[in-house]
OpenMM code with the backbone's topology and positions (N, CA, C; nanometers):
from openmm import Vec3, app, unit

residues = "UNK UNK UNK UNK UNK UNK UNK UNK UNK UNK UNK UNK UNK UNK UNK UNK UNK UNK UNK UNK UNK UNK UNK UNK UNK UNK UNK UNK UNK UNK UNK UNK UNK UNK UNK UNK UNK UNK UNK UNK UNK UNK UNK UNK UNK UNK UNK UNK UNK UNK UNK UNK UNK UNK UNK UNK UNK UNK UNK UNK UNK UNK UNK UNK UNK UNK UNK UNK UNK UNK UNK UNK UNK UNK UNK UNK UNK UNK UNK UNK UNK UNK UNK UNK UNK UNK UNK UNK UNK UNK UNK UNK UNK UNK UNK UNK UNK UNK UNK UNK UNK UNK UNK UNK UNK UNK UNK UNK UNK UNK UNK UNK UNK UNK UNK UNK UNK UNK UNK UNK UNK UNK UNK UNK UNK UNK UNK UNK UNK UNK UNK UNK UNK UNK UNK UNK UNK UNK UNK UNK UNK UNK UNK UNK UNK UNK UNK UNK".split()
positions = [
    Vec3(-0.4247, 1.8067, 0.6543),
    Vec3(-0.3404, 1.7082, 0.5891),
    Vec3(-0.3813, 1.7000, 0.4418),
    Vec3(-0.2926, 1.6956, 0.3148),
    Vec3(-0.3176, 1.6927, 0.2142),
    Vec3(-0.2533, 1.5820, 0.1303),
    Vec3(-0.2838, 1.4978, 0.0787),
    Vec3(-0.2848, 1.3718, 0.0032),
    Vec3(-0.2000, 1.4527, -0.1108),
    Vec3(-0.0980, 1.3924, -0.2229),
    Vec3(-0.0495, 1.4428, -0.3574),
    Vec3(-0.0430, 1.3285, -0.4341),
    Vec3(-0.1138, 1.2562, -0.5163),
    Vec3(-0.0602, 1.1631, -0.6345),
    Vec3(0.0205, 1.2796, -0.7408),
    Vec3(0.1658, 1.1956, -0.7711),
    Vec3(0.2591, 1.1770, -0.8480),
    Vec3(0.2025, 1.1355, -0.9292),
    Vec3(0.2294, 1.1898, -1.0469),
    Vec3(0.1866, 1.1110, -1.1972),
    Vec3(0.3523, 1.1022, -1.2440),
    Vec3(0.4167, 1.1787, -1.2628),
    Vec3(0.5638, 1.1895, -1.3456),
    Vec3(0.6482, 1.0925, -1.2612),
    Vec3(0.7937, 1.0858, -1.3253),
    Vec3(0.8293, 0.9779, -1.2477),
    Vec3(0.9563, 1.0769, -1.1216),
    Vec3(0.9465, 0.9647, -1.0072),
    Vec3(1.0526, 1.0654, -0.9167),
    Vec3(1.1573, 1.0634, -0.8719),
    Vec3(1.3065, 1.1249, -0.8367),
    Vec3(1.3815, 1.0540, -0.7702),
    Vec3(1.3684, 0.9555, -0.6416),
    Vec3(1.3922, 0.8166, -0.6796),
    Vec3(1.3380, 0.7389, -0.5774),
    Vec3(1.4206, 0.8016, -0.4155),
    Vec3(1.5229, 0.8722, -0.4298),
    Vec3(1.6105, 0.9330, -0.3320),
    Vec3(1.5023, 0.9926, -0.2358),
    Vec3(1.3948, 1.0317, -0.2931),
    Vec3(1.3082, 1.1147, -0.1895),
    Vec3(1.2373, 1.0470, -0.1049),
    Vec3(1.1846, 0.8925, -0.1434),
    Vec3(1.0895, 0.8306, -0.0651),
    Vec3(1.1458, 0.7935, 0.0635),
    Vec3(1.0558, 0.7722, 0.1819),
    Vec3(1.0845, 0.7629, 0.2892),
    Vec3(1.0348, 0.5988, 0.3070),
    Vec3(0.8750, 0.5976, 0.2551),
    Vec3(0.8340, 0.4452, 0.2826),
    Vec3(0.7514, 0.3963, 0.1498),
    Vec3(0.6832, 0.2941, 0.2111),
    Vec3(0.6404, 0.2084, 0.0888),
    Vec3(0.4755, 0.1392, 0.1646),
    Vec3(0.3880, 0.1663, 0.0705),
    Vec3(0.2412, 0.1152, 0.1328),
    Vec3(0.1920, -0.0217, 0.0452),
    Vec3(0.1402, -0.0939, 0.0462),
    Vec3(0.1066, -0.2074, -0.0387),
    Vec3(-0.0308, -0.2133, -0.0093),
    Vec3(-0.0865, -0.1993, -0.1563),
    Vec3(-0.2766, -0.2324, -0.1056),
    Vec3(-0.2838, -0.3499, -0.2333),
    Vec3(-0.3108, -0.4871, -0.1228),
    Vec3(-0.2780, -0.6348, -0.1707),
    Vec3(-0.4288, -0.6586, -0.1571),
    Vec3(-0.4525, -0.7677, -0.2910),
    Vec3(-0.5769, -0.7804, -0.3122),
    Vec3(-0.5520, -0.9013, -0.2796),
    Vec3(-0.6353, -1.0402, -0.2890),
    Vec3(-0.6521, -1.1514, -0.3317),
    Vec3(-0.7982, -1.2372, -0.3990),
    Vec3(-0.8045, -1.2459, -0.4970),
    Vec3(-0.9276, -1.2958, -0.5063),
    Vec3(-1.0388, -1.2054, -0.5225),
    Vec3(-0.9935, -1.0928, -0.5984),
    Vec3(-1.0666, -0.9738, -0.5590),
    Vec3(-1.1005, -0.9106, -0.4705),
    Vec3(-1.0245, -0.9382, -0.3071),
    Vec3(-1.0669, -0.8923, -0.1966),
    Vec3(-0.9445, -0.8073, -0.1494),
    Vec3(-0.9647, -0.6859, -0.0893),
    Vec3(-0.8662, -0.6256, -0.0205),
    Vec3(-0.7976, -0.7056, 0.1000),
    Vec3(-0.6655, -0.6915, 0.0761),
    Vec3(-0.6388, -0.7932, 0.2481),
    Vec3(-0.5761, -0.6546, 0.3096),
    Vec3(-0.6164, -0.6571, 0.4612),
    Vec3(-0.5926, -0.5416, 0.5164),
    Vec3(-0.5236, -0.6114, 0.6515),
    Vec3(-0.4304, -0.5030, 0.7628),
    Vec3(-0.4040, -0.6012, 0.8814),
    Vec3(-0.4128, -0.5042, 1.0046),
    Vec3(-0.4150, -0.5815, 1.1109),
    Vec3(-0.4636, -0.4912, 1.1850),
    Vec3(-0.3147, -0.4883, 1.3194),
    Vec3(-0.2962, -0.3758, 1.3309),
    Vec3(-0.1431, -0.3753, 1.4428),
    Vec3(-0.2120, -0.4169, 1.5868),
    Vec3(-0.1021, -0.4869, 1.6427),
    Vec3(-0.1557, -0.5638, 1.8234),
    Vec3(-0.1944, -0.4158, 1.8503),
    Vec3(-0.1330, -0.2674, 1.8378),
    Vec3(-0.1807, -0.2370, 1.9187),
    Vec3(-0.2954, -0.1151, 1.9203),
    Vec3(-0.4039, -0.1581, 1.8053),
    Vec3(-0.4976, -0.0822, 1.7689),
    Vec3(-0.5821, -0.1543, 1.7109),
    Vec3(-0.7222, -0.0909, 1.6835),
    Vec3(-0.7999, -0.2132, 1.6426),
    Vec3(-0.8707, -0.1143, 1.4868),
    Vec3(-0.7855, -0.0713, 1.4879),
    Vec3(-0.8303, -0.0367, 1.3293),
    Vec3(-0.7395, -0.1097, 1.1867),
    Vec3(-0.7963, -0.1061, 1.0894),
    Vec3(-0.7344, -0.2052, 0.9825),
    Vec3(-0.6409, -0.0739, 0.8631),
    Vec3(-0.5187, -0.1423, 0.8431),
    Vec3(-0.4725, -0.0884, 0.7859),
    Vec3(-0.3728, -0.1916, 0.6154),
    Vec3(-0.3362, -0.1228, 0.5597),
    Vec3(-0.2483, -0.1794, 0.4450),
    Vec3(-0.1186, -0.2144, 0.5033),
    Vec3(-0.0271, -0.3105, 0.4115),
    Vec3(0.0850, -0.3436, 0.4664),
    Vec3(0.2015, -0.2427, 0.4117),
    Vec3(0.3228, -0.2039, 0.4973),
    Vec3(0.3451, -0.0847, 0.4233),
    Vec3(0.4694, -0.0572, 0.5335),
    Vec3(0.5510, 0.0406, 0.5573),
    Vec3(0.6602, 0.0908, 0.6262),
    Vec3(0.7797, 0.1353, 0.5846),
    Vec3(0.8948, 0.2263, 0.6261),
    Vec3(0.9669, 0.2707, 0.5978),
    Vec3(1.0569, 0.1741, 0.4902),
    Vec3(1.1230, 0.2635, 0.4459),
    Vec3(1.2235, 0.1957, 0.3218),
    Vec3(1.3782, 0.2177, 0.4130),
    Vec3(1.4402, 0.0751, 0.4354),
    Vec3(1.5737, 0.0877, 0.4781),
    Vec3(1.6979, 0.1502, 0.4142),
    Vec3(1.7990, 0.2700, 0.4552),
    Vec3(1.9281, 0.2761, 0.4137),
    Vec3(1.9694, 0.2004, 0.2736),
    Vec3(1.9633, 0.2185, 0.2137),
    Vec3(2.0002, 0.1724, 0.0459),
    Vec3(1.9106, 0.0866, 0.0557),
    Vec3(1.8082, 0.0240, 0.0777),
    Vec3(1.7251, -0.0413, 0.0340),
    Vec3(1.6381, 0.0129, -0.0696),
    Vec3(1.6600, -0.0522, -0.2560),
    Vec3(1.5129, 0.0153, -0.3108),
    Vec3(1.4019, -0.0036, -0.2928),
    Vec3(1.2891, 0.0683, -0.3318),
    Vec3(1.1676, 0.0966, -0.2597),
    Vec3(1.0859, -0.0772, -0.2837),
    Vec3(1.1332, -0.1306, -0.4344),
    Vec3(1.0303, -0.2448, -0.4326),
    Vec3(1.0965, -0.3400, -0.3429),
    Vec3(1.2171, -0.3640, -0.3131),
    Vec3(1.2538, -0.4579, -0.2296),
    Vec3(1.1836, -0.4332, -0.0800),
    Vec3(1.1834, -0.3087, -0.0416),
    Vec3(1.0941, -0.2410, 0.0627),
    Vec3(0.9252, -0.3115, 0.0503),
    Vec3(0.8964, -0.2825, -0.0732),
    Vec3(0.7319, -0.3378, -0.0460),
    Vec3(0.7246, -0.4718, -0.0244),
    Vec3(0.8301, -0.5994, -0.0742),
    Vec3(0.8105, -0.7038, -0.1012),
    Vec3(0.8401, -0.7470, 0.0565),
    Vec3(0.9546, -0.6914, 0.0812),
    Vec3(0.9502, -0.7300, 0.2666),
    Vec3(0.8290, -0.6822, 0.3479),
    Vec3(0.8034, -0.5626, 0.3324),
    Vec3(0.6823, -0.4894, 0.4530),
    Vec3(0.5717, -0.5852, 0.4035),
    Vec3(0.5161, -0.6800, 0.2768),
    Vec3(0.4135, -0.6712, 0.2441),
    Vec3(0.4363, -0.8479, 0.3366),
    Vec3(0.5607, -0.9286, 0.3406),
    Vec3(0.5912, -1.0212, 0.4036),
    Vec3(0.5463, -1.0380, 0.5134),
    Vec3(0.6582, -0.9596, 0.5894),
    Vec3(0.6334, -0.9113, 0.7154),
    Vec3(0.4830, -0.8748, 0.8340),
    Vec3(0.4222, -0.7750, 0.7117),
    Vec3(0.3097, -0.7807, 0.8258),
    Vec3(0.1662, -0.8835, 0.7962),
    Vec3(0.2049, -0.9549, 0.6257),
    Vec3(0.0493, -1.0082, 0.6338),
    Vec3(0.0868, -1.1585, 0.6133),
    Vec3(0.2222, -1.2121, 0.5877),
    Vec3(0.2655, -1.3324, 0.6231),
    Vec3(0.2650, -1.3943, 0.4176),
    Vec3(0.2218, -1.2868, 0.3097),
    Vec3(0.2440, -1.2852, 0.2151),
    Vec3(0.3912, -1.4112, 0.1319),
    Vec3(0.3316, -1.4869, 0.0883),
    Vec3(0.4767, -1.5993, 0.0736),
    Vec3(0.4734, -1.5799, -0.1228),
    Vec3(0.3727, -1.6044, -0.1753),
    Vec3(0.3451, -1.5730, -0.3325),
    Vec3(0.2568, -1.4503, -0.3750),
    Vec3(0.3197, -1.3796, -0.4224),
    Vec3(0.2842, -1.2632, -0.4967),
    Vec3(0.3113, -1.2026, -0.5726),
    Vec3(0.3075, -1.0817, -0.6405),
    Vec3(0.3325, -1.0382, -0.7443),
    Vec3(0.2965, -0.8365, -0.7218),
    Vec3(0.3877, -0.7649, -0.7338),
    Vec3(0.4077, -0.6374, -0.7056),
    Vec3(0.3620, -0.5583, -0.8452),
    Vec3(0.3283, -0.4508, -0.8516),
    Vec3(0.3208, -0.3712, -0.9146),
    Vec3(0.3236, -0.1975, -0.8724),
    Vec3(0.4135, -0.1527, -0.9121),
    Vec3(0.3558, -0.0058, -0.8816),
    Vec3(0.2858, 0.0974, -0.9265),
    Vec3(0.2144, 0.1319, -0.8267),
    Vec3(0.1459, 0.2688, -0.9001),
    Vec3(0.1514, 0.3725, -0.8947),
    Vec3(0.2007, 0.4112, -0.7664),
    Vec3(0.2298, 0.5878, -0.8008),
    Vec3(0.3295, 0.6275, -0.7007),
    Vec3(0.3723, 0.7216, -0.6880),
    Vec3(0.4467, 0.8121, -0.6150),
    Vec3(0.3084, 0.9031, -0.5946),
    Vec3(0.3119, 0.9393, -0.3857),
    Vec3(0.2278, 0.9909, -0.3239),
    Vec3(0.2977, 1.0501, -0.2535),
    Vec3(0.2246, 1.1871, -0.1866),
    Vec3(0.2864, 1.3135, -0.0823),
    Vec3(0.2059, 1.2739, 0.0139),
    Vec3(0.2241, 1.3274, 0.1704),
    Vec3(0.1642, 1.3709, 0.2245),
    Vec3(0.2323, 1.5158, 0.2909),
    Vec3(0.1329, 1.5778, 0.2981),
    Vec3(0.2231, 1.7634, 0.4116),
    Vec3(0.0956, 1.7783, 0.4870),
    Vec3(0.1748, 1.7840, 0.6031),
    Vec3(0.1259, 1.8278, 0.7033),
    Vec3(0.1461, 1.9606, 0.7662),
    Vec3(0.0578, 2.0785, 0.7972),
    Vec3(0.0800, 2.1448, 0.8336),
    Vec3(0.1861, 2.1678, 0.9738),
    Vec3(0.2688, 2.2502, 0.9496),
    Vec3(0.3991, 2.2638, 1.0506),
    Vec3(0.5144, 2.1367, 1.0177),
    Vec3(0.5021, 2.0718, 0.9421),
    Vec3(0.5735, 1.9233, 0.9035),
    Vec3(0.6195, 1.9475, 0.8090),
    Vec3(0.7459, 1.9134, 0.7043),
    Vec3(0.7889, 1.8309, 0.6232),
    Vec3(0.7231, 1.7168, 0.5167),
    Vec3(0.7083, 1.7949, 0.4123),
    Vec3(0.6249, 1.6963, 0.2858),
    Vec3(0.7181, 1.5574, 0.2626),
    Vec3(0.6297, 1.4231, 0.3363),
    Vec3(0.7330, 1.3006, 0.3330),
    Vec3(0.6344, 1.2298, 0.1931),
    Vec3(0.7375, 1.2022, 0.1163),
    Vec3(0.7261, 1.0741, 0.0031),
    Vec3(0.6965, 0.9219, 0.0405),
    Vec3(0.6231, 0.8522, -0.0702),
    Vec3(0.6288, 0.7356, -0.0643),
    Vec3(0.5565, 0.6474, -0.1723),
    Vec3(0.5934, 0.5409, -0.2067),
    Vec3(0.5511, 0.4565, -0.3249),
    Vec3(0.4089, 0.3718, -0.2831),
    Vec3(0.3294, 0.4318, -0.3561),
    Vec3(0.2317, 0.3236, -0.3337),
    Vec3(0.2186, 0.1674, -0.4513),
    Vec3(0.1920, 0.0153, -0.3632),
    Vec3(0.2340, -0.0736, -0.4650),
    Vec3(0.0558, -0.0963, -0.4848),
    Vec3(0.0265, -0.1786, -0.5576),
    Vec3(0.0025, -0.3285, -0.5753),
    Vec3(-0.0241, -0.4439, -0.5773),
    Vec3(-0.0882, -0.5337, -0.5215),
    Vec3(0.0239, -0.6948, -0.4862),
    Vec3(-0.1140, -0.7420, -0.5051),
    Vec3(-0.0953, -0.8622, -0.6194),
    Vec3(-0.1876, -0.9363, -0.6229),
    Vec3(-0.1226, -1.0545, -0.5551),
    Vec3(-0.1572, -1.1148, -0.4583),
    Vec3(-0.1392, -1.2162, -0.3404),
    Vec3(-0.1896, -1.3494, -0.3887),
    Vec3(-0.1425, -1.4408, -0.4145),
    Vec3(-0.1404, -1.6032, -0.4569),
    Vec3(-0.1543, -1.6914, -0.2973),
    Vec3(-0.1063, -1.6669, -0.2195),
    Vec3(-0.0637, -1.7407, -0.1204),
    Vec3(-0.0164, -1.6461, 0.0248),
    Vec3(-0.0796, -1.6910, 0.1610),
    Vec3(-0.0161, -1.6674, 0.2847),
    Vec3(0.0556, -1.7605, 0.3382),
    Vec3(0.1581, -1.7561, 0.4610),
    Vec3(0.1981, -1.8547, 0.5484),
    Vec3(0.1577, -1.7762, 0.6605),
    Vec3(0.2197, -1.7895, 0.7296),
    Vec3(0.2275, -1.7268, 0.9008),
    Vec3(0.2805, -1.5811, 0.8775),
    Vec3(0.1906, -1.5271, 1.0017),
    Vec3(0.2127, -1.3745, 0.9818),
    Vec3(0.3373, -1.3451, 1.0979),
    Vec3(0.4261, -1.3020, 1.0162),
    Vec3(0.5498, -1.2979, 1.1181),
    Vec3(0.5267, -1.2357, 1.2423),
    Vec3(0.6130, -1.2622, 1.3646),
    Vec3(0.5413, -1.1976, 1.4813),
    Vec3(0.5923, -1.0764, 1.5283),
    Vec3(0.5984, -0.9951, 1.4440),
    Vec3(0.6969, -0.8818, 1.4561),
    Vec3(0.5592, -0.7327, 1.4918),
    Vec3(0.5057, -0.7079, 1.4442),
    Vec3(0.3816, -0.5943, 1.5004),
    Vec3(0.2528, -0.6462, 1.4785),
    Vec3(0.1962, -0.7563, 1.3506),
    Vec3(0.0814, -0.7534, 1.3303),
    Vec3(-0.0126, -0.8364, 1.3771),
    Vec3(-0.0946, -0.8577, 1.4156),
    Vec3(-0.1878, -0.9389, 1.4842),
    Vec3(-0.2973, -1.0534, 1.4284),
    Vec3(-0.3140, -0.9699, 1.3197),
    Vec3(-0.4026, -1.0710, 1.2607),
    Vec3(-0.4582, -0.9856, 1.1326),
    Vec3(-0.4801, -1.0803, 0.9629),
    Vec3(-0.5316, -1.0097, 0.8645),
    Vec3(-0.6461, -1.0346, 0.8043),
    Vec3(-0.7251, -0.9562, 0.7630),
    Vec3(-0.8310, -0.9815, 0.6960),
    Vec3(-0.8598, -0.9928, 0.5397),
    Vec3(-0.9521, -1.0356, 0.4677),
    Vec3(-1.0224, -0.9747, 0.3586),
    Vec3(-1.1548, -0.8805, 0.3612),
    Vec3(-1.1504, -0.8224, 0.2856),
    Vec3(-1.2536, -0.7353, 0.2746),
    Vec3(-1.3121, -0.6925, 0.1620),
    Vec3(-1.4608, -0.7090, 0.1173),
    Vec3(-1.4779, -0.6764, -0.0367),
    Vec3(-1.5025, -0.5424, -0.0629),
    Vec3(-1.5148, -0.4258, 0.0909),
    Vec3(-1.4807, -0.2805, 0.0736),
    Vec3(-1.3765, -0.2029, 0.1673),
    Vec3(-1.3637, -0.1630, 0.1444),
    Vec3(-1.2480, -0.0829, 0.2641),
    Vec3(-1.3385, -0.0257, 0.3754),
    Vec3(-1.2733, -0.1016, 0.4590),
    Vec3(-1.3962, -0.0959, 0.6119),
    Vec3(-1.3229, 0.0757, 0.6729),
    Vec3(-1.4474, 0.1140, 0.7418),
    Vec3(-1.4698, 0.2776, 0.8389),
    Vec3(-1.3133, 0.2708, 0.9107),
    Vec3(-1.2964, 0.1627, 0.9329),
    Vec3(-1.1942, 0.1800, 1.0688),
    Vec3(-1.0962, 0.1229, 1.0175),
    Vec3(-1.0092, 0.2793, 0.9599),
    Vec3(-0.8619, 0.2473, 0.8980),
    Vec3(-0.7966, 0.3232, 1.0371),
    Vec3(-0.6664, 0.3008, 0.9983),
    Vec3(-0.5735, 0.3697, 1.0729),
    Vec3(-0.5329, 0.4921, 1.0230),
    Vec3(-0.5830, 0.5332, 0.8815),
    Vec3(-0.4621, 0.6774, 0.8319),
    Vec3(-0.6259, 0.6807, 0.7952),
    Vec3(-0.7296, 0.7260, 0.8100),
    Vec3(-0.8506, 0.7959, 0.7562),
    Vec3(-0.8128, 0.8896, 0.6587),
    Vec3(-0.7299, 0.9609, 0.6564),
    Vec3(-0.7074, 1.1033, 0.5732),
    Vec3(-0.6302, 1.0748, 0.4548),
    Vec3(-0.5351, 0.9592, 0.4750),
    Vec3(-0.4571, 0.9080, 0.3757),
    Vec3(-0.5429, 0.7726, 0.2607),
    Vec3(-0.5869, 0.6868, 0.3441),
    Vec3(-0.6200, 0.5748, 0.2985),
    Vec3(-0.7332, 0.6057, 0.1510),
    Vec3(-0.8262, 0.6854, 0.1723),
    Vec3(-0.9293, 0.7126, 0.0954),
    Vec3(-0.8940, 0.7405, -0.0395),
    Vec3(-0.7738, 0.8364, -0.0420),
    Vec3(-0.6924, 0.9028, -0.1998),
    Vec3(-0.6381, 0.7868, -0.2261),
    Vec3(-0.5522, 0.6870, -0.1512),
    Vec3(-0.4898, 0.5735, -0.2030),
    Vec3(-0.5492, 0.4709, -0.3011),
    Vec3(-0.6642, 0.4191, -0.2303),
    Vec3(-0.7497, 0.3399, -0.2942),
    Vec3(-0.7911, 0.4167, -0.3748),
    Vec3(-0.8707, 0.5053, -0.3832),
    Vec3(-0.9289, 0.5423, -0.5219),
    Vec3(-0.8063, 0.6136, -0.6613),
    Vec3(-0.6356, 0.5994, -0.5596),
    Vec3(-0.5706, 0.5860, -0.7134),
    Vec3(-0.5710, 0.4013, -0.7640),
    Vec3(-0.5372, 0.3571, -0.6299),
    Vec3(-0.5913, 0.1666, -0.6510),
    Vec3(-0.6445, 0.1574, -0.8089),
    Vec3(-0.7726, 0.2047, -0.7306),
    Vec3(-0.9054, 0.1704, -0.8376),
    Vec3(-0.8909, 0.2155, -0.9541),
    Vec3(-0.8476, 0.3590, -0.9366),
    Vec3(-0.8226, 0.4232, -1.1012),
    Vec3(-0.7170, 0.2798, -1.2087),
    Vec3(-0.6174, 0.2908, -1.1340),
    Vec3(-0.4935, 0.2347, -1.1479),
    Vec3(-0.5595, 0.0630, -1.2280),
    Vec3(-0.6514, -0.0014, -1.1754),
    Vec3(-0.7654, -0.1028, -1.2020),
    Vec3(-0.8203, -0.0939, -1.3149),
    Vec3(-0.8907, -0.0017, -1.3270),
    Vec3(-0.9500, -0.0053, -1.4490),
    Vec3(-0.9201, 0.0186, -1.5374),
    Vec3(-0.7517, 0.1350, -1.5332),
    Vec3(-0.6422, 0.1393, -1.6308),
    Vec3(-0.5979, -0.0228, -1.7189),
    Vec3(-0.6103, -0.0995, -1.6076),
    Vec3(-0.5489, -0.2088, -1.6205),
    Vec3(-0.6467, -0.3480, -1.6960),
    Vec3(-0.7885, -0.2902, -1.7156),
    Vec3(-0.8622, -0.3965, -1.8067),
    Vec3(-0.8100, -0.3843, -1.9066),
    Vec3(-0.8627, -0.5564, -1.9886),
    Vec3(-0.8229, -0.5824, -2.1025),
    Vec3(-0.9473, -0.4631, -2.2281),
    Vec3(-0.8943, -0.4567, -2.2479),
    Vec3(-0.9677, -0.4202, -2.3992),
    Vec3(-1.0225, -0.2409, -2.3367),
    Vec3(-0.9601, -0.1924, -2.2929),
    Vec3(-0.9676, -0.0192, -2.2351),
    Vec3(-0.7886, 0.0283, -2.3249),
    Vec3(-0.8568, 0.1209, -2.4079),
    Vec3(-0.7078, 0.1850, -2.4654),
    Vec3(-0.6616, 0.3026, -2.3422),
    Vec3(-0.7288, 0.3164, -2.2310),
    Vec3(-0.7026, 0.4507, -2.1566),
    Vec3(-0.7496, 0.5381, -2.1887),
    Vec3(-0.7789, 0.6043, -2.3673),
    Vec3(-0.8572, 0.7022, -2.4069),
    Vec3(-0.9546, 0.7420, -2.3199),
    Vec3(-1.0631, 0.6480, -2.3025),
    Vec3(-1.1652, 0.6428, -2.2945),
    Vec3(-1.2119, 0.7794, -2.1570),
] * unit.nanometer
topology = app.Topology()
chain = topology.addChain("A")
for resn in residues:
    res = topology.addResidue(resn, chain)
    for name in ("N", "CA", "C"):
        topology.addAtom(name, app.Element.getBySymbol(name[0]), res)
């Protein structure tokens, strides 16, 4: 399996889904599906004419009960799998202000975390994500021209 960060920009026509890695408070919030006990980001397919951020702002709803927040995107990501079809998708963002109730639709229950815990659900995926996260972070201090 091979990870691709997008740097250029893409036809959004290609993406399939949308991942959200939501902080709060400086903490990763991660959630975990009823029916696995590993922790994952909030995230899922993008509906039939739905654009992709309206996609993150629902999935990021939906599975962590997210009511105030604030989106940002950062990249367009690949994955290809050998014998598979190279599927697209937007990675967001979301600095998180506020939860309510976590809708009862797949997720079980969410956490914080001040590192990204062993027991994700996409091991192969999750690792490149966050560390564009992080890049994407420190892009984002005050007083960094990017040069650097």
């Amino acid at each position: 399996m091979k990870v691709t960060i997008h740097k250029t920009g893409m036809d959004e026509s290609v993406l399939k889904y949308v991942v959200i890695a939501a902080r709060q408070d400086g903490r990763w919030i991660m959630a975990r599906h009823r029916e696995r006990t590993t922790w994952e980001f909030a995230g899922g397919h993008i509906e039939p004419n739905e654009p992709a951020d309206a996609a993150a702002g629902r999935e990021l709803y939906e599975e962590t009960g997210a009511e105030e927040f604030s989106l940002t995107p950062v990249c367009v990501y690949s994955v290809a799998r050998q014998g598979m079809p190279e599927s697209f998708g937007k990675l967001y963002l979301a600095d998180v202000q506020s939860f309510g109730q976590i809708p009862q639709y797949e997720m079980a229950e969410i956490k914080s975390f001040t590192e990204i815990p062993e027991e994700v659900t996409y091991p192969h995926i999750v690792p490149a994500l966050v560390a564009e996260v992080k890049r994407f972070l420190l892009e984002m201090q005050p007083g960094r021209t990017g040069a650097e």
